[in-house]
N, C-alpha and C positions, 0 to 999 in steps of 0.2 A: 243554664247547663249546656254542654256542648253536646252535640249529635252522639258522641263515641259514650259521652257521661249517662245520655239519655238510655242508650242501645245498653250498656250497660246492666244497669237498672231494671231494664226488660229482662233482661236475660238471666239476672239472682230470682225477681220473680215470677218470671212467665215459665213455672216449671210440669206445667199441663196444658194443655187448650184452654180449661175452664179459666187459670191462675193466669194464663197471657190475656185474655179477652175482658178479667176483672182488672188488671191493670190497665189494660187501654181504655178501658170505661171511666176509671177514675182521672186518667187524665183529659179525658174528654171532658166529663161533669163538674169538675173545677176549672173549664175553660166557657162554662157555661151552656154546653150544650144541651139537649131537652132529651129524654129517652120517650121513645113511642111501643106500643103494643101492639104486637099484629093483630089482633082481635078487637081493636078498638077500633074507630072512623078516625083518619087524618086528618084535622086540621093546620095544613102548612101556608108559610107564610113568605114572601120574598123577604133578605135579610136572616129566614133562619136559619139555626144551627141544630140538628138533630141527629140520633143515633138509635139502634134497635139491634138488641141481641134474639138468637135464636139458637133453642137449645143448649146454651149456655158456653157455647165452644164458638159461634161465628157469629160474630158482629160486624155493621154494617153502621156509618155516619158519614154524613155529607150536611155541605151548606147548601144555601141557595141563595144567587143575586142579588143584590137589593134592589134592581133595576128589571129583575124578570118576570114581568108581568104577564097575567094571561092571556094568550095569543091563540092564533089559529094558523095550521100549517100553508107555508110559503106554497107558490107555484111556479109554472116557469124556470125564466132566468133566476128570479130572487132563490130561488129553490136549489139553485144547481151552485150558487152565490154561496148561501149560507153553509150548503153541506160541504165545506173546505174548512169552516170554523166549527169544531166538535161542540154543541151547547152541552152535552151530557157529557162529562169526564171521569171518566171513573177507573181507579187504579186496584187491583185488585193483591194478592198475598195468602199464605195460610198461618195457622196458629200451630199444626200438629208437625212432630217429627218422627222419624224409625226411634223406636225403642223397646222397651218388655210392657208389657199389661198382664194385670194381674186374674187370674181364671175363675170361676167360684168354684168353692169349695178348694181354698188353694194350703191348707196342709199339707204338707210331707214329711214324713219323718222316719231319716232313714240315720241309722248308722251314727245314732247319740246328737242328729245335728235335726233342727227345726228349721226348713223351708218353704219357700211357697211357689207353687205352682205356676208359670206365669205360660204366655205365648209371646210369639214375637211379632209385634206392628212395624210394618212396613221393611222398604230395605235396609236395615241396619248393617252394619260393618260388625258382626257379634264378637270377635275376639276382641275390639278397644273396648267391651263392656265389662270384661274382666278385670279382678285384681282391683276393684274402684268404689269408693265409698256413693254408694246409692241408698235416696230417700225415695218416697211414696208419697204421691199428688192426684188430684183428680174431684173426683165426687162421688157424692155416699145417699142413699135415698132411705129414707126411716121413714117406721109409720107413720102413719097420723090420722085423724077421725074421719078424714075423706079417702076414703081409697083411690079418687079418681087424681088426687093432689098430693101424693107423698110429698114430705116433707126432703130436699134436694139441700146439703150442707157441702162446701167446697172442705178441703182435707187438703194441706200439705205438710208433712212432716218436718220438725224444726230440728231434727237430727239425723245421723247417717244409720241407716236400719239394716238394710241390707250390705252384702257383697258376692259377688263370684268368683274365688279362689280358682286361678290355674293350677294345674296338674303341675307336679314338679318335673324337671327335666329331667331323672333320676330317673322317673317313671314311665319317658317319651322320650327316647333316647332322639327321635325322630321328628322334634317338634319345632325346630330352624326350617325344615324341608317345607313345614306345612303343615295342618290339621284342619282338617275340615270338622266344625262343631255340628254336632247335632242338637236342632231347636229344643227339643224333649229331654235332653239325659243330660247338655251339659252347660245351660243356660239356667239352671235352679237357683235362686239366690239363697244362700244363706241368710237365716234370721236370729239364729240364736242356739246354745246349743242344749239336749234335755236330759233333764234330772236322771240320776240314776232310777229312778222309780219307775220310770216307761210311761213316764206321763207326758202324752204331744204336743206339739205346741197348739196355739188357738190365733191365730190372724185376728178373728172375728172381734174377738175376745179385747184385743189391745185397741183395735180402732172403738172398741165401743170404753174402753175404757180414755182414751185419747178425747175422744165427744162427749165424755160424759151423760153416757145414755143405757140404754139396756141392749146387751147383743144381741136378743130376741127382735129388738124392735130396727135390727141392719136388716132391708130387703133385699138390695142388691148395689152394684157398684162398680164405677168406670176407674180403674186405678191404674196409673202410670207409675211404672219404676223408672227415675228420673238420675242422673250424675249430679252429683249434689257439689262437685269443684266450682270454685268460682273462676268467671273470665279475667284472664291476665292479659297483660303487657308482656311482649315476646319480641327477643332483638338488643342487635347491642345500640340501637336507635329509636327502640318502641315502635318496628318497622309493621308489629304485627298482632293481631290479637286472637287469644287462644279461650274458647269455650265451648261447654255444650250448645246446643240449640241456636247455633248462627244459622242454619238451615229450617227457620226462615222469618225468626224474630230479629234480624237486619232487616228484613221488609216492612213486616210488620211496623216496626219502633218506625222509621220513616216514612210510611206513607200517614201515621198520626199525627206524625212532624207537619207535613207537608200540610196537611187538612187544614191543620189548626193556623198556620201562618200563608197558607195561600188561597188568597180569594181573588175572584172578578168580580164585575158589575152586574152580569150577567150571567143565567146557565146556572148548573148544578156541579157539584164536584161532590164525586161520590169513593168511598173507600170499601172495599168486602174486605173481610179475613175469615177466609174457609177455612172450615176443619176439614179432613179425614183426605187434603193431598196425596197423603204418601199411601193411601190405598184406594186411588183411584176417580176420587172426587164421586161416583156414582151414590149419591145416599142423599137423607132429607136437609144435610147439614151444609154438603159438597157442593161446589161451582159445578156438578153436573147437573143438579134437580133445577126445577122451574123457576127457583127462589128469587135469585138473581131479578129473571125477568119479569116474575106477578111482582117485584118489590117496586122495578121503575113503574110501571104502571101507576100501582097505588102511588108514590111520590108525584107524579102529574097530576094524579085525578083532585089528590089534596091539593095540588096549586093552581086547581080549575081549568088545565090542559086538557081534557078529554080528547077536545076538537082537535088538536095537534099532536096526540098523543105518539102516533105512526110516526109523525117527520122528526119529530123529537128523537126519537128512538134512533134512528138513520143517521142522525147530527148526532152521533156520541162518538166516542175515541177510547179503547179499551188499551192499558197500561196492567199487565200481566208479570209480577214483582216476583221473582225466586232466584235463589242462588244460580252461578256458572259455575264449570271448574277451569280451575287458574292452572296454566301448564306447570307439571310437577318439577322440582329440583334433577331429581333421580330418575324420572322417566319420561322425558320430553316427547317421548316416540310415542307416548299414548294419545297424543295431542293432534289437532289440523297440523298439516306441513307449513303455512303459512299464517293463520291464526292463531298464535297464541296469546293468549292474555294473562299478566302478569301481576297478583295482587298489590292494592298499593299505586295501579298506574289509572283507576277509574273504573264506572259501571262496564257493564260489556251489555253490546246488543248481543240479541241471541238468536241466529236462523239457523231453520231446518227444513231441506227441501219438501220432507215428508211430513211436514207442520206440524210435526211434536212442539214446536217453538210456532205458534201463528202469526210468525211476523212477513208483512209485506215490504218490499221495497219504499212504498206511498209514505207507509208508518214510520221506515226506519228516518227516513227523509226529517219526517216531521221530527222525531227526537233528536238529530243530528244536528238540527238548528237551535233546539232550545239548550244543546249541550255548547254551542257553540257559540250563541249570544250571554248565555252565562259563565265562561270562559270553564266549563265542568267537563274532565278529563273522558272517554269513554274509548271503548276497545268492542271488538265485533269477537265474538264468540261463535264455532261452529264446530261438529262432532268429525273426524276421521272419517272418510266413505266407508269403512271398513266395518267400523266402529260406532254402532248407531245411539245415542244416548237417552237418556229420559225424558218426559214431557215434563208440562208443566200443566196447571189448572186454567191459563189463558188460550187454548186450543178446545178445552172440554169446552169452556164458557162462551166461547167466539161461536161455538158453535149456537148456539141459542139467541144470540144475542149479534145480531147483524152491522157489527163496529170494526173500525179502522183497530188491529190489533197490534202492539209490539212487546216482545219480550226482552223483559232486562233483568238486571241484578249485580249483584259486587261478586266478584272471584273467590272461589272456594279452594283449598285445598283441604284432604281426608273429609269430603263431602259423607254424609251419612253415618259419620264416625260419632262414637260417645262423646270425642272431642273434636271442635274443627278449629281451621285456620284460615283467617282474612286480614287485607291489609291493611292496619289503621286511617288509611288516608279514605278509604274506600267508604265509610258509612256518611260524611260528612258529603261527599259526589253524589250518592245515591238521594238521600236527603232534598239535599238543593234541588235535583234533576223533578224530582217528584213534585214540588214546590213550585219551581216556575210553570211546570205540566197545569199544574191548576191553578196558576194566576193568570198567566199570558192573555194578553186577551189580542183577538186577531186585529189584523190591521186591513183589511178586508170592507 
């Protein structure tokens, strides 16, 4: 399969956190890699290939060496030698995007129509959510005779369930001008419509009928309302491709690309895919909690590095994966005066003087040569001074984690949209770029 086929693929099923993280497992565990338990003792080995999910939305898999034996940290010159060649690699990404999530107790029932209560996760763009056939993804927790172990079942709907009807223009004489939606009152999906009898609808009621279980026995539950469109071909050349959740299963799908086909001799190559990016990374799942860093740890201690544990850590190189935006058609004036990056023409580095983007010069250095010895297209990305833009989880995490940091990703346009746009040529650059990141071995 090709990069766009693979990205693809990702993108019909990766229609929650839980539904992108079980898809990249399974392609991990058909390529042989071994899963570990954080509650179990390491036993790692040079030559392997391993993987560990956590809380069921961010997974973490890397190889190691076959040649990286246990060592003791360098001193000196050797020391100042080594730390120019990163032994830790690790490319980081999320799984989550802006969408609706669903509330408990989310009945509504207003005016003959069955609804469900939702809120809105992260920045979404709420008017593309309208007028759109939307399903329901996520996880469901039932009882079960341990209270300490509810039973955790993933859920995605094989049909379109919801939608959110726009107002008609009949009724907004003034809705060309603009409308600002309100989260509460006009983000409600429709589910269904009820009975003359005045009988409400029951959410509960269908998922328990859908799992085949008792609705007494639903605790509680992480539900994403998802765009259930599939990704297309767009262009009178196939210049472009159009879907939900490019922001940020293009990362995602390539840096498992890269994992799985780029090895050294040496060193670790390590992959995160965080949840809970688009609100902030701060939580037990996010690139901002400890996780990251008690994980490298444990992966040394399993390969008998204790002693080198520190210089180790200092030899890494952090690769921070999230969308750009691609300067617009119709609005180029939202763009740098002299950056802009166009889909389709390659990744973009991404700097920001205010490190929303943690890339340094050192860093960008370093990926400019691996784009450049693998003849891989790239564009430099940077926000308007005026116009200051979004971070990313490689700033939260650099910060914990004391690594040579760069920001990249493929070009976006209608970033954060129910639907986006990127340029076909663009996933198959990313891909590669990622790949040689963790093959190259220095010359040093």
């Amino acid at each position: 399969m090709t990069e766009r086929e693979i990205l693809f693929d990702l993108l019909r099923n990766g229609v929650s956190p839980v539904h992108a993280v079980l898809h990249c497992e399974r392609r991990l565990a058909s390529a042989g890699f071994r899963r570990l338990y954080y509650e179990d003792a390491w036993e790692l080995s040079p030559g392997g290939c391993y993987y560990m999910i956590h809380h069921d939305t961010t997974l973490f898999a890397f190889t190691v060496g076959e040649t990286w034996d246990e060592g003791s940290a360098p001193s000196g010159a050797a020391s100042r030698r080594r730390s120019r060649a990163p032994q830790i690699r690790l490319a980081a990404a999320h799984t989550d995007y802006p969408c609706l999530k669903i509330k408990p107790s989310p009945d509504v029932a207003s005016n003959g129509y069955a609804q469900v209560n939702v809120e809105v996760y992260g920045g979404a763009i709420l008017n593309t959510w309208l007028d759109r056939p939307l399903g329901v993804a996520g996880r469901i927790a039932v009882r079960s005779e341990d209270p300490f172990c509810p039973q955790i079942i993933p859920y995605a709907s094989d049909r379109n369930l919801f939608t959110i009807p726009n107002l008609a223009i009949h009724m907004n004489r003034e809705v060309n001008k603009g409308v600002e939606l309100n989260k509460q009152v006009d983000m409600l999906p429709v589910a269904a419509l009820l009975p003359k009898d005045g009988k409400e609808g029951d959410f509960l009621a269908f998922l328990a009928e859908e799992l085949s279980i008792r609705k007494e026995d639903i605790l509680d539950y992480e539900l994403t309302v998802y765009c259930t469109e599939e990704p297309e071909f767009v262009g009178i050349n196939d210049d472009f491709i159009s879907s939900p959740r490019l922001d940020n299963l293009t990362s995602c799908s390539a840096l498992v690309s890269a994992l799985l086909k780029g090895r050294r001799s040496g060193g670790i190559n390590l992959i995160a895919l965080f949840d809970h990016e688009e609100v902030g990374s701060s939580t037990k799942q996010g690139a901002g909690s400890i996780l990251l860093h008690d994980l490298l740890l444990r992966m040394l201690k399993g390969l008998g590095r204790e002693s080198s544990a520190q210089s180790d850590l200092y030899q890494s190189m952090f690769l921070s994966v999230d969308v750009a935006h691609g300067v617009h058609p119709n609005q180029a004036g939202k763009s740098d005066i002299t950056n802009k990056p166009v889909p389709g023409r390659g990744i973009c580095i991404k700097e920001a003087s205010a490190q929303s983007y943690a890339t340094d010069c050192e860093a960008v250095a370093v990926v400019q040569q691996l784009c450049e010895a693998g003849g891989i297209a790239y564009q430099r990305f940077v926000n308007r001074s005026d116009q200051p833009g979004g971070g990313t989880l490689g700033a939260i995490a650099s910060a914990l984690l004391p690594a040579k940091t760069v920001d990249i990703g493929v070009p976006l346009l209608a970033m954060h949209s129910a639907r986006e746009l990127m340029g076909s040529a663009d996933q198959e650059a990313l891909a590669a770029l990622a790949k040689r990141f963790f093959e190259s071995e220095s010359r040093l």
